[in-house]
C-alpha positions as CSV (number, residue, x, y, z in Angstrom):
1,X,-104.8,47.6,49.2
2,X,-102.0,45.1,47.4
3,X,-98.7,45.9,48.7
4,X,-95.8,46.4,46.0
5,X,-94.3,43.2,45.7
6,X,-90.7,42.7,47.7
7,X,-88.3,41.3,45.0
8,X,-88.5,41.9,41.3
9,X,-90.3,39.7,39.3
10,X,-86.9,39.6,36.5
11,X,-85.6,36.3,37.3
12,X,-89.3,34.9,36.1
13,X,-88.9,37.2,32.5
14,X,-85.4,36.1,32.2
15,X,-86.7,32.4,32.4
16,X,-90.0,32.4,30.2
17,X,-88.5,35.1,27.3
18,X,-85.0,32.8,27.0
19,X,-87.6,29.8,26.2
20,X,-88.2,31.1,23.0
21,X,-84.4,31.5,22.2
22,X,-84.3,27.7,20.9
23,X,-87.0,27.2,19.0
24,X,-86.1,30.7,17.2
25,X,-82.6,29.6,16.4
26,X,-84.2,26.3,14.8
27,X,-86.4,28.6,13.0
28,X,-84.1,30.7,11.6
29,X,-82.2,27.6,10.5
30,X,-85.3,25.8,9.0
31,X,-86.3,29.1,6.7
32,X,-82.4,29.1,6.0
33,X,-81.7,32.7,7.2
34,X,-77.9,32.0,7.7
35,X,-77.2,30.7,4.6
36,X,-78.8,33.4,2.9
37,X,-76.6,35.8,4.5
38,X,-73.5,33.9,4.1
39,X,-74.0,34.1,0.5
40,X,-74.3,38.0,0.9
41,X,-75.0,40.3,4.1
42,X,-78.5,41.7,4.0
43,X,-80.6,44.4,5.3
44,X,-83.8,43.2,6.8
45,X,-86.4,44.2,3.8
46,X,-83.8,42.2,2.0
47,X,-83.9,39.0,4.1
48,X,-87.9,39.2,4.2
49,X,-87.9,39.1,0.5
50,X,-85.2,36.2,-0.3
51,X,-87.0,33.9,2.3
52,X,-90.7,35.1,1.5
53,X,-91.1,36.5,5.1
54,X,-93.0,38.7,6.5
55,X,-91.0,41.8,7.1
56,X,-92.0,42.1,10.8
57,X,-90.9,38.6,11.7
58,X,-87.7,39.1,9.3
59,X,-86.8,42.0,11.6
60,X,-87.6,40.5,15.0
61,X,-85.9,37.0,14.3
62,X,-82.8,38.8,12.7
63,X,-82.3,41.2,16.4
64,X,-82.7,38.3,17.9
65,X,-79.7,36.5,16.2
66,X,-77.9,39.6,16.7
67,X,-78.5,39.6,20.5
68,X,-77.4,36.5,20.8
69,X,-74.4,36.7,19.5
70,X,-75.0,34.9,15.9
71,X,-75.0,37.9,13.9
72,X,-74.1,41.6,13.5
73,X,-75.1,44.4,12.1
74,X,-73.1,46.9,10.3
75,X,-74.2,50.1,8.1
76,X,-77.9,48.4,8.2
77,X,-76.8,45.3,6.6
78,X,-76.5,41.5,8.8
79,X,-73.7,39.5,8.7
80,X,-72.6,36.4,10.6
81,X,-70.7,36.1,13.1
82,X,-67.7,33.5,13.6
83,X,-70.0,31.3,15.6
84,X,-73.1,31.3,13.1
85,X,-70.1,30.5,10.1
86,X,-69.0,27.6,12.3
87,X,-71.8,25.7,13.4
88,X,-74.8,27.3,12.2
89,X,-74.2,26.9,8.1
90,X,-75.0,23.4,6.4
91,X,-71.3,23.0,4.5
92,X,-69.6,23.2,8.2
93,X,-68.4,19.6,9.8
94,X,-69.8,21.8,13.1
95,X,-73.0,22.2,11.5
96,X,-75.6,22.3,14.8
97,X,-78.8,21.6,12.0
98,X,-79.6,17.8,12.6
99,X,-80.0,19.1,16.6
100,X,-82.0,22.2,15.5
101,X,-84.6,20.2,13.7
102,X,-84.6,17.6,16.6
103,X,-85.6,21.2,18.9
104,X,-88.1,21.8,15.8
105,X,-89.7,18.6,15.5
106,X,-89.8,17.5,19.1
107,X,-91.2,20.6,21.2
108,X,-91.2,19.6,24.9
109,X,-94.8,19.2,26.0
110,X,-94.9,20.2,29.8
111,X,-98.3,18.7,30.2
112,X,-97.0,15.3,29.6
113,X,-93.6,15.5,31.2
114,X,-96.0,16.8,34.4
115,X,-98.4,13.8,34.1
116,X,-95.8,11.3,33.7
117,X,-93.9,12.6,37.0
118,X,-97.1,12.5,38.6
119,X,-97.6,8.5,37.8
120,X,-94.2,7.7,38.4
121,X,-93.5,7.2,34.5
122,X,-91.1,9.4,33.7
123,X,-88.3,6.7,33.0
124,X,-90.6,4.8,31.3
125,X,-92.0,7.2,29.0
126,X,-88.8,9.6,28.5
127,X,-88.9,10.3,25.1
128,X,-85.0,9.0,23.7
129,X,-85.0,6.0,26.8
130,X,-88.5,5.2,26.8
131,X,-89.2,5.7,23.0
132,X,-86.4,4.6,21.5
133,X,-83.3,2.6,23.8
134,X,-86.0,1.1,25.7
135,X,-87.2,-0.5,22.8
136,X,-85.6,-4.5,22.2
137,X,-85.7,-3.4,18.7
138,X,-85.6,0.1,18.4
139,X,-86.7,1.7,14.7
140,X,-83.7,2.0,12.8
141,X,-84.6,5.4,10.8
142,X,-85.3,6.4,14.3
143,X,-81.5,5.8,15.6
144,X,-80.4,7.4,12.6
145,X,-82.2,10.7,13.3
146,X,-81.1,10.7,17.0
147,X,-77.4,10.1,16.2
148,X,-77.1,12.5,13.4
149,X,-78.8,15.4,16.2
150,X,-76.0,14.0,18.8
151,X,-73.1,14.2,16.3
152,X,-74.1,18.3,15.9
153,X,-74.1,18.3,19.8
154,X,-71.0,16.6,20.3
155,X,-68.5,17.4,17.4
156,X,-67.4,20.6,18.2
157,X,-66.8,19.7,21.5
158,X,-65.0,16.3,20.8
159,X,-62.2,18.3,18.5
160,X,-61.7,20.5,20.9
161,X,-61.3,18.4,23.9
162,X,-58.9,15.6,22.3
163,X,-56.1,16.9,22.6
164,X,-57.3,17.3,26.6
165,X,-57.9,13.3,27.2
166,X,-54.9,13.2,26.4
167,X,-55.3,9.3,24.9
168,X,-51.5,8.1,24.3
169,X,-50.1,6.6,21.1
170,X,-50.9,2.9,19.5
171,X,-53.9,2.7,22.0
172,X,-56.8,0.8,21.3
173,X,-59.9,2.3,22.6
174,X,-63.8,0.9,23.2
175,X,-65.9,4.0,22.6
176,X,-69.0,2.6,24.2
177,X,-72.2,4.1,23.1
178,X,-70.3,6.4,20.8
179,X,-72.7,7.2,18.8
180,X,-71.3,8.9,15.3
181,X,-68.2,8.1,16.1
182,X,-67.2,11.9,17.0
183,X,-64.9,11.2,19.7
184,X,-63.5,8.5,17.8
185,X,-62.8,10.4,14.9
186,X,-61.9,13.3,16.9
187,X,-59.0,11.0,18.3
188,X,-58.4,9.5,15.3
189,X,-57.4,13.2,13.7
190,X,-55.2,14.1,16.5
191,X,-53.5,10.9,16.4
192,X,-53.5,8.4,13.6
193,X,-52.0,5.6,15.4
194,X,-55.1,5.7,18.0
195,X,-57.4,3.3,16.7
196,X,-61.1,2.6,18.4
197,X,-63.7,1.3,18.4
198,X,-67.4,2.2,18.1
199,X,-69.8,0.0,20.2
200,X,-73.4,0.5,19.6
201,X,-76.9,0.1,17.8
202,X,-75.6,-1.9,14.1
203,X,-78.1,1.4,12.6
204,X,-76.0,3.7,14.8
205,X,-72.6,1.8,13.5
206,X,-73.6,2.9,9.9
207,X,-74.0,6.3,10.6
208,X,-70.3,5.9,12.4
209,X,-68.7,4.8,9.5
210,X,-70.2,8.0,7.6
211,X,-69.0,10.2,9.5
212,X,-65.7,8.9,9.4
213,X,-65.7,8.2,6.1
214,X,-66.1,11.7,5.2
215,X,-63.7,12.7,8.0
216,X,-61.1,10.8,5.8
217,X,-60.5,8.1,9.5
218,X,-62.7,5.2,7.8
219,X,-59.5,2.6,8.2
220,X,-58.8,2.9,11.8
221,X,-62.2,3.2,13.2
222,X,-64.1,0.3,13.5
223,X,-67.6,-0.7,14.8
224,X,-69.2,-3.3,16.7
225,X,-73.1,-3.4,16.3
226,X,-74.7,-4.5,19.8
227,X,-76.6,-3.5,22.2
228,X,-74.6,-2.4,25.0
229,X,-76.5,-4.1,28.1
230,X,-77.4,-7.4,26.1
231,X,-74.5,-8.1,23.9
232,X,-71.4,-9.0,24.2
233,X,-68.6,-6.2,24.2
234,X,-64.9,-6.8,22.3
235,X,-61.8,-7.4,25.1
236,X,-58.3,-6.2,25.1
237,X,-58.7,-2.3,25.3
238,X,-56.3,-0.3,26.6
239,X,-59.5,2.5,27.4
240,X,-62.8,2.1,27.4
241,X,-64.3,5.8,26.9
242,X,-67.8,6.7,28.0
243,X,-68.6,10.5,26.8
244,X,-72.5,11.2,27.8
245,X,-73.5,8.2,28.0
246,X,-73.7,7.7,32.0
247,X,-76.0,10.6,32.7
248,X,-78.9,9.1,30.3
249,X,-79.2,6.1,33.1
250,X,-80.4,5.1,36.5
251,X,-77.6,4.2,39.3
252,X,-78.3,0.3,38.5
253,X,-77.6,0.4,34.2
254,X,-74.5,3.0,35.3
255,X,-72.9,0.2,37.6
256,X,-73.3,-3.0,34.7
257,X,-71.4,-0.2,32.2
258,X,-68.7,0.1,34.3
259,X,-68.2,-3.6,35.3
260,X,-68.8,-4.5,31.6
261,X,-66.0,-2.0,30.8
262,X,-63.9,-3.3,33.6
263,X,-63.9,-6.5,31.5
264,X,-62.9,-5.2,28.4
265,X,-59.8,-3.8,29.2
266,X,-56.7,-5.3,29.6
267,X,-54.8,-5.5,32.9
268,X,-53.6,-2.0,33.4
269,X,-56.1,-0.2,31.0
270,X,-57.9,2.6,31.9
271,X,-61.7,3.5,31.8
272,X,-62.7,6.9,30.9
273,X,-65.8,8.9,31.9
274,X,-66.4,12.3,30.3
275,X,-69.8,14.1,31.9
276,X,-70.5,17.1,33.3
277,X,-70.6,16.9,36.8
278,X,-73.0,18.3,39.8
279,X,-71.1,20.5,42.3
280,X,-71.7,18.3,46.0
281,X,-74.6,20.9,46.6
282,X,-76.4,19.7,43.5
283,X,-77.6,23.3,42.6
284,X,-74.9,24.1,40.6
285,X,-73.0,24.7,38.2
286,X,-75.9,26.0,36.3
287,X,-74.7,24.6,32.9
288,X,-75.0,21.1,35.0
289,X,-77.9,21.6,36.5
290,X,-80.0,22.0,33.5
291,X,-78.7,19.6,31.7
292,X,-79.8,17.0,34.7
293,X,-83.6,18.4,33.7
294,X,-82.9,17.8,30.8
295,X,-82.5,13.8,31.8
296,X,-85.6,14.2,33.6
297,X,-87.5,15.2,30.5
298,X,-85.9,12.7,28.1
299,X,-84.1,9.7,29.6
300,X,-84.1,8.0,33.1
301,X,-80.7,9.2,34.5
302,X,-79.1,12.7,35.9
303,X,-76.2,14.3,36.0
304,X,-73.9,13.2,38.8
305,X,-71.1,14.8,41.2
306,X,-67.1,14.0,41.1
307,X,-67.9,11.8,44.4
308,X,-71.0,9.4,43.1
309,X,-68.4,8.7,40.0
310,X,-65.9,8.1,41.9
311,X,-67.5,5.7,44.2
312,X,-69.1,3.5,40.8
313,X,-65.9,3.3,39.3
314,X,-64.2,2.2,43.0
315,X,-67.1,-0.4,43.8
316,X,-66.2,-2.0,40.4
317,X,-62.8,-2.4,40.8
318,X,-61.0,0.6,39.0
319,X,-58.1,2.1,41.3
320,X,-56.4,5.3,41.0
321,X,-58.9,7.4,40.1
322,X,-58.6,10.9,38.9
323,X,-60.7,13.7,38.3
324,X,-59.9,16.5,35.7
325,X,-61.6,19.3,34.1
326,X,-61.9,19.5,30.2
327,X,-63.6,22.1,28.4
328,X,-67.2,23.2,28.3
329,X,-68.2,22.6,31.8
330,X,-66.8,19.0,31.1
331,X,-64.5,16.7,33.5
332,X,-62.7,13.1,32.7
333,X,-63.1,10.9,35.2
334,X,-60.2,7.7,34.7
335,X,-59.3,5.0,36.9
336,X,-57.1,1.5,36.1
337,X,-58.3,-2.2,35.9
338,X,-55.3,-3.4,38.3
């Protein structure tokens, strides 16, 4: 006879049904079901039909959205909640789309994440370091695509944490690997005498200058096309800011960052590291912890704890370290170039 089984089996459903939590969100995005219902609130028959649905799908995909928090339902009719009229509809400077169609057209494929750890290839083949930074030239249209998904990441947050880095007047600031510019531009709202500096792909520095031309900031943020391990960086800063950029590297790339950055500040300027970080145990906090897989899948570095930081920014000079929690499951890490 089989024994009943000691422990639940939950903890297994929890983990395979939230899979399909993502790649429904991007779905509903992709057939436009939050638009729809921003235009009017809808019953499900009603959503089916504007979006030439099956009814049954219509039905699951719209509880779904409901359970999760992106819509509710009132007198038989959906509506959208403050989240989904934030950063789930196109018109929104939150909008999360260009990341939802990255989720839609890049499934992760388990088989070949699993063969590649297997070989010893996962840094090499990591689909954003492997396919595209670890190119010498990587495709342009390429960058574009990524930076656009990582400014729908990052946005949100960057407005919302500004304030928190607390960046004083007049500084000048090296946003290294910034991407779209959100932190810059971020900064740039909150205070119009900060004026930085975005250091990346010359592809990448076009969409930059986008964004913050139609964030109104175009006049005191600048670019500086390069590649960031090759090229040479600007000098002078007053900060140099890193925000997600350390955790998409091994320990070697992480320690030139922070020596280049060491030499683009000025004597008494201060280096800025925004990451989640590991608890000591490395199991937690959970938020952390999957976001290091998520390196494994798609780059060559991890999420690190307060102490490993600490110790790179020490080893390359920087004194007075501090470490200080942001928002999000975020921390700024700072220390001084004596």
């Amino acid at each position: 006879m089989v024994k009943p089984p000691i422990v639940s089996d939950s903890a297994i459903w929890d983990v395979w049904l939230s899979a399909f939590h993502a790649p429904a969100l991007a779905v509903a995005d992709d057939l436009g079901m939050f638009a729809a219902l921003a235009r009017a609130p809808a019953t499900s028959g009603e959503v089916a039909t504007a979006l030439h649905v099956e009814a049954r799908a219509a039905d699951t995909l719209l509880g779904l959205m409901a359970s999760l928090g992106f819509l509710t339902r009132l007198d038989g009719r959906f509506h959208l909640t403050d989240v989904a009229r934030t950063y789930l509809l196109p018109e929104s400077p939150y909008y999360w789309g260009g990341f939802l169609r990255r989720i839609r057209d890049n499934p992760i494929d388990c088989k070949k994440i699993a063969d590649s750890l297997r070989r010893g290839t996962a840094m090499r083949d990591a689909r954003v370091t492997g396919e595209l930074w670890g190119r010498p030239q990587p495709p342009p249209e390429a960058l574009r695509g990524f930076t656009h998904a990582m400014h729908a990441h990052s946005f949100g947050l960057a407005v919302r944490v500004c304030a928190e880095l607390a960046v004083p007047a007049n500084t000048r600031l090296l946003d290294v690997g910034g991407g779209s510019g959100s932190y810059s531009i971020a900064l740039a709202l909150h205070d119009p005498t900060v004026h930085c500096t975005v250091l990346d792909f010359p592809a990448v520095c076009e969409v930059a200058q986008e964004y913050a031309a139609r964030n109104g900031v175009a006049e005191r943020l600048a670019v500086a096309g390069a590649n960031m391990f090759v090229d040479a960086w600007p000098g002078g800063f007053d900060r140099v800011f890193f925000s997600d950029i350390l955790h998409d590297w091994a320990d070697e790339e992480c320690r030139r960052l922070v020596e280049r950055a060491h030499g683009a500040l000025r004597s008494g300027g201060r280096i800025m590291i925004h990451e989640m970080l590991l608890a000591d145990t490395r199991d937690a906090p959970l938020a952390a912890i999957t976001y290091s897989t998520v390196m494994v899948f798609v780059a060559e570095g991890r999420q690190r704890t307060a102490r490993e930081i600490v110790d790179l920014l020490a080893a390359a000079g920087f004194v007075d370290v501090t470490v200080r929690l942001t928002s999000g499951g975020y921390a700024l890490l700072e220390g001084t170039r004596p």
